[in-house]
Each structure stands twice: as C-alpha cells, then as structure tokens.
N, C-alpha and C positions, 0 to 999 in steps of 0.2 A: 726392531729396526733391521729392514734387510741389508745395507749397506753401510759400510762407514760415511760418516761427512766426508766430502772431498776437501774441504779448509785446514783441517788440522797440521799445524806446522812439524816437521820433521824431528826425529827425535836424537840425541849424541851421546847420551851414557844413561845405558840403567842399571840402576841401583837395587840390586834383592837385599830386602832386610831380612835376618834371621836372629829370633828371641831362642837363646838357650838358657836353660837352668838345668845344673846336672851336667851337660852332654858331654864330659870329657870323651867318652868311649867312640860316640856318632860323629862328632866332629871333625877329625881327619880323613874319612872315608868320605863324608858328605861333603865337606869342603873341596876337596881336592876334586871328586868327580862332577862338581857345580863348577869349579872354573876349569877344569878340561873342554865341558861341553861350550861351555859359554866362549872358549875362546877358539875349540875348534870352530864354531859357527862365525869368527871375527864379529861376536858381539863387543861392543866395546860396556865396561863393566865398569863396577865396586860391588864387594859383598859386606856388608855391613852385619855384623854378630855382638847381637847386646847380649853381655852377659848378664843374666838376670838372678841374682843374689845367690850365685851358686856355692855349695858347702862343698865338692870338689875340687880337679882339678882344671877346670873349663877354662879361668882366666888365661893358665898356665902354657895352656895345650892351644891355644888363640896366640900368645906369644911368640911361641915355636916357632907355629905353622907360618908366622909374617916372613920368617927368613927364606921363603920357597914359595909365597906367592903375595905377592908385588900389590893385589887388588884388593886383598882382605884388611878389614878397615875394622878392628878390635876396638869394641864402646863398652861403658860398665850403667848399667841404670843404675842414675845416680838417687833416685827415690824409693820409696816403696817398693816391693817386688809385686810384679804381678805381669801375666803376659801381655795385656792389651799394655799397660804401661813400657811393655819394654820393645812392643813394638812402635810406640808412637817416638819414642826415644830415638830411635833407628831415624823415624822419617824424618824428624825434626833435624837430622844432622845428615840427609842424604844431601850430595851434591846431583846423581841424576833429574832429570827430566823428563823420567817412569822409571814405577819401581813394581817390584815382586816380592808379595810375604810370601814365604819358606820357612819350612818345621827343620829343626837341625837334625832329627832323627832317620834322613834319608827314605823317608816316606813318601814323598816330593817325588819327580823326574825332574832333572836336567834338562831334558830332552824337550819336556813340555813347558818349560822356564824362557826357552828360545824362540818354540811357537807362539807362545803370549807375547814377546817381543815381537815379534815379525805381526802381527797381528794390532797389536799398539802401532807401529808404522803403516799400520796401511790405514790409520785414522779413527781406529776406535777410543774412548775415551779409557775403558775397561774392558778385560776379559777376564772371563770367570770359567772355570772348570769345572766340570762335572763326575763326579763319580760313578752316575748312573745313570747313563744313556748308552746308547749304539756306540760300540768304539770304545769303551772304557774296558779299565783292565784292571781291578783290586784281588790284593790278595793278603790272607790271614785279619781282616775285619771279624772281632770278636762277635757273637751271633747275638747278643743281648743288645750289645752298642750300637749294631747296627740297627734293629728294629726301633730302636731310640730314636738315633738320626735321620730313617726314614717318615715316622710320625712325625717328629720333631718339622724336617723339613715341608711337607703336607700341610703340616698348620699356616709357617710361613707363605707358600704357595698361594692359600686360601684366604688369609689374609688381607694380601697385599697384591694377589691379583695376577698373578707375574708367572713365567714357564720354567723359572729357575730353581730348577731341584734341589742344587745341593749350596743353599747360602750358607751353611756352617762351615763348610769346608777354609780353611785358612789360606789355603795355595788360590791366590788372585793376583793379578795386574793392574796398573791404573797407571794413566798418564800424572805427571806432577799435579798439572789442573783437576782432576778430579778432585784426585787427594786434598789439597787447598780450598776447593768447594762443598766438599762435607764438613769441613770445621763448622764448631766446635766437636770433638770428642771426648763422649763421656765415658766410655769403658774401661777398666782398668784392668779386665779379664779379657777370658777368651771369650764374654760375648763382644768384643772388641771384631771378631771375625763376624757377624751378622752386620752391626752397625755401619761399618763400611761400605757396605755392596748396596745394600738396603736402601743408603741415605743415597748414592751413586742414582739409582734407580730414579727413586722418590723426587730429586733436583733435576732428572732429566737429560743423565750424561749418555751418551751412547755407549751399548754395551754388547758383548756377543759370549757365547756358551760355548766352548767342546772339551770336546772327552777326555780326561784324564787317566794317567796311570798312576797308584797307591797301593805301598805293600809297608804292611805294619812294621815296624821297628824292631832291628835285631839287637840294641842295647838301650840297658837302663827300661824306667818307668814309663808309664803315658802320666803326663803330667794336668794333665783334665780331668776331675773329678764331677761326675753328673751326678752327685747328688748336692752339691755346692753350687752347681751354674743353673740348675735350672732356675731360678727366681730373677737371676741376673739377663737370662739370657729372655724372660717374658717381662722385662722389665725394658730392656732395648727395643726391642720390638714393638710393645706399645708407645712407647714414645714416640719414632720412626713412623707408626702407623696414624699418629695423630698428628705428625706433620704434613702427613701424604693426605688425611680426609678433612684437617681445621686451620690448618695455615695460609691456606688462599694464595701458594701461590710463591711464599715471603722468600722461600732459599733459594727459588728454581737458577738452574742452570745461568748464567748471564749469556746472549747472544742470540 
C-alpha cells in the first residue's frame, strides 16, 4: 500500500510494551533513554515492562526506577514464562490506543520508537522495521545468527508473497485495532514476533517498512535460543500461511 487510509481516527497514548527476563543490568539505561526520547518528542506515553520469571534483580530495579519516572507501568507474568506470553500480558493491560514491542536490552532505538509513532498517526494500521534495507544501521549482529535470519526471513518472504524482510524482528507498531484483529494468539515464544505482523498482513491491515537502527546488547545474555525455536517458529508460519491460502476470507480486516 502506497498510502495510509485517510479514515483512521487519531491516536492519544502509546503504549511500548517491553518483556524482560534477567535485565536488571539493560533496564535503567534503556528505560530512561526510551522516555527521554519519547518525551522529548511530547509523545504522550506508558511503558509497560512485564517481568518475566526473572531469577535477578529485574523486579527490584522496576521498583526503583517508578520513583523517577511517572510512565513506567511495572507488570509480573503472572503464568508460565515465556516471551510471547509476556508480551501478550503487557498488551492485555495497555491502556494506549497503539502500542510498540521493544527488547529491554537497548538494542531498539528510541529514536525509531517515535517514528513508528508519528507514522501510526498519519493512518497506518502497522509499522514495521527493517534491518535490511537502504537506511538501516546494525551493529555487532553475531555472523552465524545473522545468516540464520537472513534465510530464515527469505523463506517467509517466499511464502507468503510479501516485500517484508525482516518479520522476525520483534521492534514493530500496531494500532490497538490491529492488535484486537489478529486475535486469537497462540505463541507463547518468540515466534510470537512472526505471528503478529504475518496475521496483520494476511487480514488485510495497512502496513509500511523503514529502516531501523540495532546494535547487540551490552549486558546479560540473548535470551533466544535457535535451536529451541526453530520448530515453533515453522509451526506459526504454517498455520498463518494456511489462513492466508484456505480460510476464504474468514478473519479479513472488517471495513
């Protein structure tokens, strides 16, 4: 779609959700430089941080931090651990009316957290970021994981038909509606980051790409393990893909 819809009604608070487990160490650098940006741009905000079954000091350091910023909205998954579960936890209790997944680990931009904003107000349903077009900007991408996510992404492409490079990537946008019309959600991982965009697509939401900036993680682990997702992550996909070529029709978009 070359244009947003000109219909979509105006937007008044978004809501980034961010799944941590572990991140004592990420989360006061990353939080604090996500609502500087966010509020030097007078985005009006919440940042919502599910802690997700962390053996640290994450909850601790979430606490803290509420005494020095006013928007951070401290949540505990209260089930299972797992990240797609602890980002659905998030959404289920945002009060915006668009929202942005963010990695706690400051691998994110701020910067581009604000443009997917401003971009959701000019009427898109969804924005999605890229790491691998004109304009992007990665830095420290391990050289194995990348050749991963580049096939990885290729398959999806080929697929499902679509120009969208980088569907793994977890840093996306979505109007509330969006969100609401991909239900139900079955992922309980990180393929929870395909399933989303995917089913966006598949139902017909309006969507747009640009370039992002990412640079690996200066503490703690990567909490993704590829030799655990990949089963999960051809398992969403297929499913998604069989809504897109046998469903006739049954989720699309309302309007």
């Amino acid at each position: 779609m070359a244009v947003p819809p000109a219909s979509a009604a105006p937007l008044s608070l978004y809501s980034i959700v961010i799944p941590a487990r572990n991140e004592d160490e990420s989360l006061p650098g990353t939080l604090r430089d996500l609502q500087a940006e966010l509020t030097r741009a007078g985005v009006p905000h919440e940042i919502i941080v599910v802690d997700d079954s962390s053996k640290d000091r994450t909850w601790a350091v979430l606490q803290e931090l509420t005494r020095s910023m006013p928007t951070l909205v401290p949540l505990r998954n209260p089930g299972p651990s797992g990240f797609g579960r602890a980002v659905l936890h998030g959404l289920a209790q945002m009060r915006g009316d668009a929202c942005a997944i963010m990695m706690a680990d400051a691998s994110d931009s701020p910067a581009d957290a604000v443009r997917y904003w401003r971009l959701l107000n000019e009427g898109w349903d969804c924005v999605f970021g890229s790491r691998f077009i004109k304009g992007a900007r990665v830095e420290g991408y391990p050289r194995v994981k990348l050749l991963i996510n580049r096939l990885a992404n290729l398959l999806v492409r080929l697929g499902f038909n679509i120009a969208l490079n980088d569907t793994t990537n977890a840093f996306k946008a979505y109007r509330r509606t969006a969100i609401e019309g991909c239900r139900p959600f079955l992922s309980p991982h990180f393929n929870l980051t395909v399933e989303i965009p995917l089913k966006a697509i598949v139902r017909g939401y309006s969507w747009t790409v640009i370039p992002i900036s990412w640079q690996n993680r200066r503490h703690g682990v990567a909490k993704l393990k590829l030799k655990e997702m990949g089963s999960r992550y051809f398992f969403i996909c297929a499913y998604v893909w069989l809504e897109k070529y046998f469903s006739r029709g049954d989720y699309r978009r309302p309007g």
